[in-house]
C-alpha positions as CSV (number, residue, x, y, z in Angstrom):
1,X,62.6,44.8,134.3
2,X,65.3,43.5,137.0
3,X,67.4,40.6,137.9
4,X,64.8,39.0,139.6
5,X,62.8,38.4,135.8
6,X,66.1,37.2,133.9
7,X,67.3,34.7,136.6
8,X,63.3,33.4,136.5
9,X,63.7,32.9,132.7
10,X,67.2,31.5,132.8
11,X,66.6,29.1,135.8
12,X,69.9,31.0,137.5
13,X,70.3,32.5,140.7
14,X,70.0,36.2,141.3
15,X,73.5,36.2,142.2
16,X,74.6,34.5,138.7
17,X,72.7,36.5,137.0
18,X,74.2,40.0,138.5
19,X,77.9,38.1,138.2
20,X,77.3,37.3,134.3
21,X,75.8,40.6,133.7
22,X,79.3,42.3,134.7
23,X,81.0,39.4,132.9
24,X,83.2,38.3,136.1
25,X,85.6,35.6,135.1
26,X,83.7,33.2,137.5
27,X,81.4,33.1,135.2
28,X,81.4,30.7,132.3
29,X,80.9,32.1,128.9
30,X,78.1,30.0,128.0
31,X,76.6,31.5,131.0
32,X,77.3,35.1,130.1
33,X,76.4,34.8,126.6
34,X,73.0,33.4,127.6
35,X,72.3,35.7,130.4
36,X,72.6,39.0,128.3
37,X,70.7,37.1,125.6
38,X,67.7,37.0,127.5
39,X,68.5,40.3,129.4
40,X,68.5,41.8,125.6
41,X,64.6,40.3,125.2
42,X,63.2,41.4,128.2
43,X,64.9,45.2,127.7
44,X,66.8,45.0,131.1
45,X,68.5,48.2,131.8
46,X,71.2,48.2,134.2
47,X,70.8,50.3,137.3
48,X,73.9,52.9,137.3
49,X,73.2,53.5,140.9
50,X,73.4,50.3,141.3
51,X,76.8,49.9,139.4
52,X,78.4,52.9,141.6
53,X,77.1,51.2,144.7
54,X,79.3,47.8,143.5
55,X,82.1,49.6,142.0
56,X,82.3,53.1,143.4
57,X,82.2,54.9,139.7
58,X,79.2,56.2,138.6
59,X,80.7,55.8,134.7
60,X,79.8,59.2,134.2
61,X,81.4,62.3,133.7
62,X,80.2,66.2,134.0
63,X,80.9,68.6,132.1
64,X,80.6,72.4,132.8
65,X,79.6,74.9,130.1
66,X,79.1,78.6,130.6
67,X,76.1,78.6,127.5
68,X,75.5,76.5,125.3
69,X,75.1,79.1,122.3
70,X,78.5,79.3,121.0
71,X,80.1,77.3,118.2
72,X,83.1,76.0,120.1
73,X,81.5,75.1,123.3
74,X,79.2,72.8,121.1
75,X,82.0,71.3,118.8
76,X,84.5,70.8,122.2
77,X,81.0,68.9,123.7
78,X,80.4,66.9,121.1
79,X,83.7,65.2,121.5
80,X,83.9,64.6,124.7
81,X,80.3,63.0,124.2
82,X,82.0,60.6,121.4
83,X,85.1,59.6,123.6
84,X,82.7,58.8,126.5
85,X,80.2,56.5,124.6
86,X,82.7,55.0,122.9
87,X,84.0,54.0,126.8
88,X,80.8,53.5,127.8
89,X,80.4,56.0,130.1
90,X,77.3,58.6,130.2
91,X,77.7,62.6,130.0
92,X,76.3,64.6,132.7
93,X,75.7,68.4,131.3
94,X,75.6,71.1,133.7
95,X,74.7,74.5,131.8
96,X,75.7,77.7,134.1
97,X,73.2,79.6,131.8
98,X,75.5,82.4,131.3
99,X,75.5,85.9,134.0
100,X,72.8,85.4,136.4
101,X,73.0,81.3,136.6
102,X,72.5,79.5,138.7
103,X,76.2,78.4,139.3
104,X,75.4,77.1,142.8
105,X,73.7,74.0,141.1
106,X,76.1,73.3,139.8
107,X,79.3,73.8,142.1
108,X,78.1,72.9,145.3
109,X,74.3,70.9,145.3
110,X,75.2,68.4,142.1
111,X,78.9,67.7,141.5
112,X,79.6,67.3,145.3
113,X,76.8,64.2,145.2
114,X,79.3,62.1,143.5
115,X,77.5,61.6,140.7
116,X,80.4,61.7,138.6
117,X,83.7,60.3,138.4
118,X,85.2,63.3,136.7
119,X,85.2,66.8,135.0
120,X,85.4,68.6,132.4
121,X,85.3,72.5,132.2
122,X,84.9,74.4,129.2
123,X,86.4,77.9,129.0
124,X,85.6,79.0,132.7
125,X,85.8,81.9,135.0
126,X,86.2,80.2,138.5
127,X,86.0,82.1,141.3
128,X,88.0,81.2,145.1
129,X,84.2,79.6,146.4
130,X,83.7,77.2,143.1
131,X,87.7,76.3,143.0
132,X,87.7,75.2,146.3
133,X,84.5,73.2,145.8
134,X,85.9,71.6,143.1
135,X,89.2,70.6,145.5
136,X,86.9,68.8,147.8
137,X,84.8,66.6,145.4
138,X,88.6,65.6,144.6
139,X,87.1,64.4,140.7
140,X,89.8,64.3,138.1
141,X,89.7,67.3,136.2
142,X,90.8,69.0,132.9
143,X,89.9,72.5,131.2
144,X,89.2,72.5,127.6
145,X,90.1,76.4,125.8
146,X,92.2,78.5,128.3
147,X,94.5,77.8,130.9
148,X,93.4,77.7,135.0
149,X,95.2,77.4,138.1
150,X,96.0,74.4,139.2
151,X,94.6,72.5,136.4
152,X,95.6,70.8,133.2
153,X,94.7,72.6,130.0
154,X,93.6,71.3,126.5
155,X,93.7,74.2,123.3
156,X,95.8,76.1,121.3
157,X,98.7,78.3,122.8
158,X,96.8,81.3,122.0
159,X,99.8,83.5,121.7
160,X,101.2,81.4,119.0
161,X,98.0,81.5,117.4
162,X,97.7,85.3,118.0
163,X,100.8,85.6,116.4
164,X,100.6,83.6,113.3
165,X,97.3,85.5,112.5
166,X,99.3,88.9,112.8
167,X,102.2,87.9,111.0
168,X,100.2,86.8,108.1
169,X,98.5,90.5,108.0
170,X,102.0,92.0,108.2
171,X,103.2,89.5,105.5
172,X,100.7,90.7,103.4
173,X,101.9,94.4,103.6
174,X,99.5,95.6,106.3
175,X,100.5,98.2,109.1
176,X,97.2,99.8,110.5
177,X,96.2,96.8,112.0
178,X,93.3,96.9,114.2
179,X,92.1,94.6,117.0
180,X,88.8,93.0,118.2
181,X,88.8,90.3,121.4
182,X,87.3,91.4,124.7
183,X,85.7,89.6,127.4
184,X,83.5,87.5,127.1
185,X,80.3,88.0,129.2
186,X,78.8,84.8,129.1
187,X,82.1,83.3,131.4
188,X,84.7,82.5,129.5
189,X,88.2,81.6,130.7
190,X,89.6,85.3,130.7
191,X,93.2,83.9,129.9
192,X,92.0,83.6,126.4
193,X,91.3,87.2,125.1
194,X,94.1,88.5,126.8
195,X,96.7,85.8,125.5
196,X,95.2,86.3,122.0
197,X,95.8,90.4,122.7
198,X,98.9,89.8,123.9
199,X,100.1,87.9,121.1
200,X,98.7,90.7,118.9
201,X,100.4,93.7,120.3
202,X,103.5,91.6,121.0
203,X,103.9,90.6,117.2
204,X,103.0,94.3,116.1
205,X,105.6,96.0,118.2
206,X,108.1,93.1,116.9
207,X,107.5,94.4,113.5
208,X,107.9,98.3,114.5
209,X,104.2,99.1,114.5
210,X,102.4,101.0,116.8
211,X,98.5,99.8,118.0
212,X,96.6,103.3,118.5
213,X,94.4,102.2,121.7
214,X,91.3,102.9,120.0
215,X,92.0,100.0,117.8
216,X,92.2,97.7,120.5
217,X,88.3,96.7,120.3
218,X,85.5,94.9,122.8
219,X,83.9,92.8,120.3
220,X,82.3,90.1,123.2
221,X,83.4,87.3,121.8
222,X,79.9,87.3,119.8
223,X,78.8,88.0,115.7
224,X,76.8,90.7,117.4
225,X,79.9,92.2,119.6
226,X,81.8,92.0,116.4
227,X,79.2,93.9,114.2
228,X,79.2,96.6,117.2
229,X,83.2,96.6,116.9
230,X,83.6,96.7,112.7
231,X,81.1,99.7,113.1
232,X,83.3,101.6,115.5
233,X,86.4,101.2,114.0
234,X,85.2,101.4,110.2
235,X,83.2,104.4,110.8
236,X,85.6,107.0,110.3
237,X,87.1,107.3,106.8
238,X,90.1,109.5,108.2
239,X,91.2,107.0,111.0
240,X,90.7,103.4,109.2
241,X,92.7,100.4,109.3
242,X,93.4,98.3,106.8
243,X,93.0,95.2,108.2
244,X,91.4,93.6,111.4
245,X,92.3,90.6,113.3
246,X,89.4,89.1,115.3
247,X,90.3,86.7,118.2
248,X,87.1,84.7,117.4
249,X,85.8,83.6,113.9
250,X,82.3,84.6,115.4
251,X,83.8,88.5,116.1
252,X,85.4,87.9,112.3
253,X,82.1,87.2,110.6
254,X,80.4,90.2,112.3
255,X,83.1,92.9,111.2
256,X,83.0,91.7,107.8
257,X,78.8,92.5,108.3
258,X,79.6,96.0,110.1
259,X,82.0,96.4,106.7
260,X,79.2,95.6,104.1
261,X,76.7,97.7,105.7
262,X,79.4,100.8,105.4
263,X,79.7,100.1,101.9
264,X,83.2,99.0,102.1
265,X,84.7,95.3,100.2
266,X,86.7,92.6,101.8
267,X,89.7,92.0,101.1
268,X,89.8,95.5,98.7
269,X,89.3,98.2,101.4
270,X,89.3,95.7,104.8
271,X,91.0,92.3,105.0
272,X,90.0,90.6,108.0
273,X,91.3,87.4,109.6
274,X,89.7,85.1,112.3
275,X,90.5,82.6,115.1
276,X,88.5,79.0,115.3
277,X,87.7,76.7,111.6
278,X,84.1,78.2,112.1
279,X,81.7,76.2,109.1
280,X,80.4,79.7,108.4
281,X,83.4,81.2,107.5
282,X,84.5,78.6,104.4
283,X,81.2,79.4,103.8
284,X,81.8,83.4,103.1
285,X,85.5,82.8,102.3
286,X,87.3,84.0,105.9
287,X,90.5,83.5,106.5
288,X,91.1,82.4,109.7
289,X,93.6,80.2,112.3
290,X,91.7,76.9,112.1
291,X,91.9,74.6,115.3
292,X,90.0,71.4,116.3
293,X,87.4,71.8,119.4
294,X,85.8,68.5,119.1
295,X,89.4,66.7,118.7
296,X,90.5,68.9,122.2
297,X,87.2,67.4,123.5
298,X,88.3,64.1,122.9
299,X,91.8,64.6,123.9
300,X,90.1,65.8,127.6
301,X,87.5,63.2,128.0
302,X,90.4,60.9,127.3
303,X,92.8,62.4,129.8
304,X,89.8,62.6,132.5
305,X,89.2,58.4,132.1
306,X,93.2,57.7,132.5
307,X,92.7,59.2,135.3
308,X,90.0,57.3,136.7
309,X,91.5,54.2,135.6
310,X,94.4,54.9,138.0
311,X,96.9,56.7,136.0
312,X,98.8,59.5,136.9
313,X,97.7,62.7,135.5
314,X,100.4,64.0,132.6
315,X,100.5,67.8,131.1
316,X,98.8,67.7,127.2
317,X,100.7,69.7,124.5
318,X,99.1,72.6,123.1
319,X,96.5,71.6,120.3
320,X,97.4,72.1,116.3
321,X,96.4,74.9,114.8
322,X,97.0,76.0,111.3
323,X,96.4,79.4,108.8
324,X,93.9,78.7,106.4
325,X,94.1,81.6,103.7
326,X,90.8,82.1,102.2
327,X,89.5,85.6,100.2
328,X,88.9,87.8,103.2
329,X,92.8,88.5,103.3
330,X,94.6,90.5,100.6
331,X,97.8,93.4,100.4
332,X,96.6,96.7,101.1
333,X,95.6,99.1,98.0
C-alpha cells in the first residue's frame, strides 16, 4: 500500500498526501488528521528508505554486541531498544557471534552503508582496522560497560566498584581473599577485568594484605569459568581462602557451585561476593555490587539521539552502583 492508494481515497494529491504524512506545517490539520486516518485503514507503512532519502536519517540506530548470551549484554539491549521506540527510531542488531565472527559484516560491508544514524557498542575489543572504520562512517557513537579510546563511556567506575566489594569482605573480618575476573573470550572491553583487578589488589594492599598470585583466578567472565575457578582455588584444604570476590555475578554464582560440590557452606566456610544485580543471585541469596545495565542502555541510546539532533556530545558520569548484602557474605569462623 503507497501514497498513490491514500491520495486516490482522500481525493488529494500525491504530494499532499507525502506532506501530511510528515505533518509539515503547510499542512492543515484537518488535512493531516484525515490523511493518517485513511493511511491507518489501508495499513500504509512508511518507506524508511524513503524517509532517509528526504531527510538524510535513516531513524535507526546499530548496536554492536560481541554475543548475545550474557545477562548484561541483554539487560544494556533492552534499554537502548525502549529509549529508541519511545523516539521512534528502529534498532539495527549486529551480533559479532563471539571468536570466529564474522566481524567484517559488521565493521566494514553494513555500518559503512549508512544505514544508521548512530552507534552503540557494548563491551568491545576494537582493533586499529574496525576503529578506523568506525572514524570514517563518522556516526555518533557511545560504549556501554568499559571505557575505549576516543569514545564516550556509559557504566560503573569499575575500580570504585572493585573496591567497595573488597572493602566490605575486609569489613567483615576477611584476609585471605581470593580473586576471580579474567578475560573474557567472547570480546569483551578488556578495560573491565583489569579495572575490577586493579581495584581488588589496590584495596587489599591498602589494608596490609598480601594477594598470593595463585589467588588471582581466570574465571571467563562465565558461570562455567567460575565453577572451573571455585574448583581450583577451593580444592586444597591447606591453602583456602576465606572469601572470594568475583568481578561478575555470573563468575559469583559458579564458585558458589564449585563450593557445594566440595562440600563446603556459604557464608560458613566461603563467603563470596559478586559484581552486576544478576535476578539469579536474590534468587540464591548473593551478595553482590548491584548496577543498572538496562538504565546505562537508556542513558546511551539517549546520548547517541542528542547527538543526531545536533547537540554537541558531553562526557556521562559514571553509572550508580550500590552493595547489596545478601547471605552469601558472613565474618570468617
Amino acid at each position: 500500500m503507497g501514497i498513490q492508494e491514500i491520495a486516490t481515497v482522500t481525493g488529494l494529491s500525491k504530494a499532499t498526501v507525502s506532506r501530511a504524512l510528515r505533518g509539515l506545517p503547510t499542512v492543515a490539520d484537518t488535512t493531516i488528521d484525515q490523511v493518517r486516518r485513511v493511511a491507518d485503514e489501508l495499513g500504509y507503512v512508511p518507506s524508511s528508505a524513503a524517509a532517509g532519502l528526504a531527510t538524510g536519517r535513516q531513524r535507526a540506530v546499530g548496536v554492536v554486541v560481541p554475543v548475545l548470551d550474557r545477562w548484561f549484554y541483554v539487560k544494556a539491549l533492552g534499554g537502548v531498544d525502549a529509549e529508541l521506540r519511545r523516539a521512534g527510531y528502529d534498532l539495527v542488531l549486529y551480533n559479532l557471534g563471539g571468536p570466529g565472527g564474522d566481524r567484517d559484516r559488521a565493521f566494514r560491508r553494513s555500518m559503512l552503508r549508512h544505514r544508521v544514524d548512530a552507534l552503540v557498542l557494548l563491551s568491545l575489543v576494537l582493533d586499529a582496522t574496525e576503529r578506523n572504520e568506525l572514524q570514517l562512517a563518522e556516526h555518533p557513537m557511545i560504549v556501554i560497560g568499559g571505557p575505549a579510546p576516543g569514545l564516550r563511556n556509559v557504566g560503573v567506575d569499575d575500580v570504585v566498584v572493585a573496591g567497595l566489594a573488597t572493602g566490605h569482605l575486609l569489613g567483615l573480618g576477611h584476609r585471605r581473599i581470593a580473586y576471580v575476573g579474567g578475560q573474557d573470550e567472547a570480546g569483551m572491553n578488556v578495560a573491565v577485568p583489569y579495572r575490577r583487578r586493579d581495584g581488588f589488589v589496590d584495596t587489599m594492599r591498602a589494608a596490609g594484605n598480601r594477594v598470593p598470585r595463585g589467588w588471582l583466578v581466570d574465571g571467563r567472565f562465565s558461570f562455567a569459568g567460575g565453577i572451573a575457578a571455585g574448583e581450583a582455588l577451593l580444592g586444597s584444604e591447606v591453602d583456602r581462602p576465606t572469601a572470594v570476590f568475583c568481578a561478575s555475578d555470573e563468575m559469583a554464582l559458579g564458585v558458589m557451585t564449585a563450593a557445594t560440590r566440595l562440600g563446603l557452606r556459604v557464608p560458613e566456610d566461603l563467603s563470596v561476593i559478586g559484581i552486576d544485580g544478576h535476578e539469579y543471585g536474590a534468587s540464591v541469596g548473593l551478595t553482590t555490587i548491584e548496577q543498572d545495565p538496562e538504565a546505562q542502555g537508556r542513558v546511551a541510546a539517549r546520548a547517541v539521539l542528542a547527538e543526531v539532533d545536533g547537540a554537541r556530545p558531553r562526557p556521562v558520569p559514571p553509572s550508580p552502583a550500590r552493595l547489596v548484602v545478601r547471605r552469601s557474605t558472613a565474618p570468617p569462623r
